[in-house]
TORVEXNU-924387 format. One line per field, with one value per atom (N, C-alpha, C, O): residue number from 1; residue in one letter; x, y, z. Coordinates in steps of 0.2 Angstrom, whole numbers, plus 5000, padded with zeros to 4 digits. Example, Ala and Ser with C-alpha at 12.3 -4.5 7.8 and 13.67 -1.06 7.14 Angstrom:
seq: 1,1,1,1,2,2,2,2
type: A,A,A,A,S,S,S,S
u: 5066,5062,5066,5071,5064,5068,5064,5067
v: 4972,4978,4984,4983,4989,4995,5000,5006
w: 5039,5039,5039,5042,5035,5036,5039,5040
This chain:
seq: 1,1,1,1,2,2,2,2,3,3,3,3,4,4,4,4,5,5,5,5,6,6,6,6,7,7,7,7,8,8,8,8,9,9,9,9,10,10,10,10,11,11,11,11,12,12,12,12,13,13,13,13,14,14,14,14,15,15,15,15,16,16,16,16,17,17,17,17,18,18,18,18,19,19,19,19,20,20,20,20,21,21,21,21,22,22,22,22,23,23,23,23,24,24,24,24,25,25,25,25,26,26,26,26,27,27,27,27,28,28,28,28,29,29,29,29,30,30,30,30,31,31,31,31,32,32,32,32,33,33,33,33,34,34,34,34,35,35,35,35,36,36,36,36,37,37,37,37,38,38,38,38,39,39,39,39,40,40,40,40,41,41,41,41,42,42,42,42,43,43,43,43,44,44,44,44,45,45,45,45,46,46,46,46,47,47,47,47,48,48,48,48,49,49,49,49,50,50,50,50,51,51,51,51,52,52,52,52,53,53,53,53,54,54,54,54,55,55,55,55,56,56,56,56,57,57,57,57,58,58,58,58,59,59,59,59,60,60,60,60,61,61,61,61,62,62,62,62,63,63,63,63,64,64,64,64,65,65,65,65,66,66,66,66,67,67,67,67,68,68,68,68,69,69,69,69,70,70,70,70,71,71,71,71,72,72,72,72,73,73,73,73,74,74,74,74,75,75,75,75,76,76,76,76,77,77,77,77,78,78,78,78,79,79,79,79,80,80,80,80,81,81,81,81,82,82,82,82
type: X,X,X,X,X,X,X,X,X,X,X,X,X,X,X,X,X,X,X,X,X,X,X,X,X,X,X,X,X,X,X,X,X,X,X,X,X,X,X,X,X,X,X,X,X,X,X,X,X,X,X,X,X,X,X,X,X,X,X,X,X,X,X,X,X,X,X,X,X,X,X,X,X,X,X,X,X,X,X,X,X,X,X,X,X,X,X,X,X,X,X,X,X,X,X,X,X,X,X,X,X,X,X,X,X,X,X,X,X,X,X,X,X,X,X,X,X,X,X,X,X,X,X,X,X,X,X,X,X,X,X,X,X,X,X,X,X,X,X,X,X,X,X,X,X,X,X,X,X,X,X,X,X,X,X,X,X,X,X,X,X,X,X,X,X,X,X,X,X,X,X,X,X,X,X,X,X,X,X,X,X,X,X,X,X,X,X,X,X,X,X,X,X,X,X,X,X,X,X,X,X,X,X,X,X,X,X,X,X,X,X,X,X,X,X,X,X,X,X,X,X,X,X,X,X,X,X,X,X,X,X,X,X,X,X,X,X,X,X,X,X,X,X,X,X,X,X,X,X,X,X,X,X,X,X,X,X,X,X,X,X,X,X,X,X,X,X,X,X,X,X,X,X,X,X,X,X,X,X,X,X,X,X,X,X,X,X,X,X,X,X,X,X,X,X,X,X,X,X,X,X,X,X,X,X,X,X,X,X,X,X,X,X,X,X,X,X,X,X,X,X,X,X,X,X,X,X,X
u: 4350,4357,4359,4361,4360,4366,4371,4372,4374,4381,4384,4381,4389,4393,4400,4404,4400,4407,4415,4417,4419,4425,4430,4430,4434,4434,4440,4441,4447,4454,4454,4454,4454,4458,4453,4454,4448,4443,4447,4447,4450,4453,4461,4464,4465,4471,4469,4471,4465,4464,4462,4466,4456,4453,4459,4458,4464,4470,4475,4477,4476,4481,4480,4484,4472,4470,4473,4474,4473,4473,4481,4482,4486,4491,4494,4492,4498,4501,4510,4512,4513,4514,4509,4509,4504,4503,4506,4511,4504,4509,4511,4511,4516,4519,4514,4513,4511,4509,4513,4515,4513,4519,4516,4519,4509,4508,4511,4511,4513,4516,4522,4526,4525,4530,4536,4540,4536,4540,4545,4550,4541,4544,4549,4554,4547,4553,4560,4565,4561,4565,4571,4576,4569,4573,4574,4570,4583,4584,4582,4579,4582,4582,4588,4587,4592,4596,4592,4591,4589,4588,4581,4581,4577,4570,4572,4570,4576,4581,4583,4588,4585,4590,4584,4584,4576,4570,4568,4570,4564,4562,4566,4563,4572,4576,4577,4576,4579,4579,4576,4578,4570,4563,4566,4571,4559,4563,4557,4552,4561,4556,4554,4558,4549,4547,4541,4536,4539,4534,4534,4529,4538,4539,4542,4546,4543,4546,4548,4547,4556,4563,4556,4552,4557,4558,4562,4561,4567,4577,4576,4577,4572,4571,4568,4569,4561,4556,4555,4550,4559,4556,4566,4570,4566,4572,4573,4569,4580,4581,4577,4574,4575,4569,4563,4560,4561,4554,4557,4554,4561,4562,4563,4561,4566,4567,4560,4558,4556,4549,4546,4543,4544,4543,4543,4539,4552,4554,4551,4550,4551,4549,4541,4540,4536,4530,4529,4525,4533,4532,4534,4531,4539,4540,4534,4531,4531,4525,4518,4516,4518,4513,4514,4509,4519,4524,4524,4524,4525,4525,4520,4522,4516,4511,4513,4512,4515,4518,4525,4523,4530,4532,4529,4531,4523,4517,4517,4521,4514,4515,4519,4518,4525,4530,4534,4538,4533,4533,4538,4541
v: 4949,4948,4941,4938,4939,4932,4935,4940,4928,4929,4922,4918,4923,4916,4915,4919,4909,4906,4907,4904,4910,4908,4902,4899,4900,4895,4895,4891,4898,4897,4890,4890,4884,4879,4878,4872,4881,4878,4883,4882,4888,4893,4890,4892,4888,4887,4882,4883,4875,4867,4872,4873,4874,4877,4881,4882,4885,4887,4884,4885,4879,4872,4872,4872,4870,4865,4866,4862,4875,4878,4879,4882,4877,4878,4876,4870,4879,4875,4878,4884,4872,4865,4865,4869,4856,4858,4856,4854,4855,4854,4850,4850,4845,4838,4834,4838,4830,4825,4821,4816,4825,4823,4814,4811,4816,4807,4802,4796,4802,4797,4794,4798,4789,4781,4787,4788,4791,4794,4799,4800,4801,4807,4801,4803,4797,4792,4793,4795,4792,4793,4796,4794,4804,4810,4806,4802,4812,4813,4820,4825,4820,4824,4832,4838,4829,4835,4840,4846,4834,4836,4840,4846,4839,4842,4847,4852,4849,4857,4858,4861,4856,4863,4866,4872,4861,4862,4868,4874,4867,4870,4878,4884,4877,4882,4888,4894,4882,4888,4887,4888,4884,4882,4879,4879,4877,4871,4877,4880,4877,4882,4880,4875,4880,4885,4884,4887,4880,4878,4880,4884,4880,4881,4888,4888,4894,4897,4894,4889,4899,4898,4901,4905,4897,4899,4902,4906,4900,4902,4907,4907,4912,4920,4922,4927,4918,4916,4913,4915,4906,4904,4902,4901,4901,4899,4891,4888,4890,4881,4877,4873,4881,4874,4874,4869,4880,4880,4875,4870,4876,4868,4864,4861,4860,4854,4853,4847,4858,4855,4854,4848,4856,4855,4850,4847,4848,4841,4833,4828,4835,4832,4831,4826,4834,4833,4831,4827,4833,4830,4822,4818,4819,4812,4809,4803,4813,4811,4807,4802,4811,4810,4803,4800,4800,4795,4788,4783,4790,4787,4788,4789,4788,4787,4788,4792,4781,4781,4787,4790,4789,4792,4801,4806,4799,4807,4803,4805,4796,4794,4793,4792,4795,4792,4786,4786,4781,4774,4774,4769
w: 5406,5403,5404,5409,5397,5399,5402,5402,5406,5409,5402,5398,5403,5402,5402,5402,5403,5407,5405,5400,5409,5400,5403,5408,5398,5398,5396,5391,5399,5395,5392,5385,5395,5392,5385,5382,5383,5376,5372,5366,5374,5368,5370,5364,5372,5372,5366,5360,5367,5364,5355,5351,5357,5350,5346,5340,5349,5346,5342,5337,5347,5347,5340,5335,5340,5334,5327,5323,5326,5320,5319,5313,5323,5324,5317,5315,5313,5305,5307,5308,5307,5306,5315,5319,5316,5322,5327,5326,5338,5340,5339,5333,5344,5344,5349,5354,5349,5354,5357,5354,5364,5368,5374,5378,5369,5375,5371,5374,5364,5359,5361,5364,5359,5362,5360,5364,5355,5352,5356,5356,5361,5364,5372,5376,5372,5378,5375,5379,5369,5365,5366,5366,5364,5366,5373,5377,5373,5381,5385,5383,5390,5394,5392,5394,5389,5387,5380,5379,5376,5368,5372,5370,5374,5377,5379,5376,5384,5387,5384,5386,5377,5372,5368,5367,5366,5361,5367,5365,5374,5376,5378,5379,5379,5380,5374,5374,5368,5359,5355,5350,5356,5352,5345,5343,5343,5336,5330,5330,5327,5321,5316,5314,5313,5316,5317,5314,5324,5327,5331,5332,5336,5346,5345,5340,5348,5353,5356,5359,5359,5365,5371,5370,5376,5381,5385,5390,5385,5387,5392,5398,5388,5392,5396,5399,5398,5401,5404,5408,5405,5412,5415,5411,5420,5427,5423,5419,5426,5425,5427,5423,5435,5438,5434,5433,5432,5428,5422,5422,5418,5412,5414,5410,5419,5422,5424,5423,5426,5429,5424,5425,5416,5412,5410,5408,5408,5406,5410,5408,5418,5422,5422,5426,5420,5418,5410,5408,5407,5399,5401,5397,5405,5406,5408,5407,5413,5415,5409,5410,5405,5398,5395,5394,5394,5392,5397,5394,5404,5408,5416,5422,5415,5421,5428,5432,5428,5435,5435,5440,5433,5436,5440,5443,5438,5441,5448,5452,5449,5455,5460,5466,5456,5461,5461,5465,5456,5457,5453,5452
């Protein structure tokens, strides 16, 4: 009997892919842009009809932690610290 490996993040990526309209690429100059407010109102009441609200789902600190990782994409050094 084969075994074989599973592999969440190759079905999250290979999902992503087929996504219509697809994600936003959030490593793009574009997203420095927005504020910090405009990111917690998308992530909070989702933008349609692309995204799902998470509003219901996750606590402030879990979207602040999100908005504070999506700066990271953008800007490097702030994952650092710097």
């Amino acid at each position: 009997m084969r075994s074989y490996s599973f592999n969440p993040c190759f079905i999250l990526i290979n999902s992503a892919n087929n996504l219509e309209p697809p994600p936003a690429n959030l490593t793009e100059p574009h997203v420095a842009v927005h504020t910090d407010g405009d990111l917690h109102w998308w992530i909070t009441n989702g933008i349609q009809p692309a995204m799902p609200a998470f509003g219901e789902d996750l606590t402030q600190e879990e979207i602040w932690n999100v908005i504070n990782y999506v700066r990271t994409l953008t800007n490097p050094d702030l994952a650092n610290g710097d």
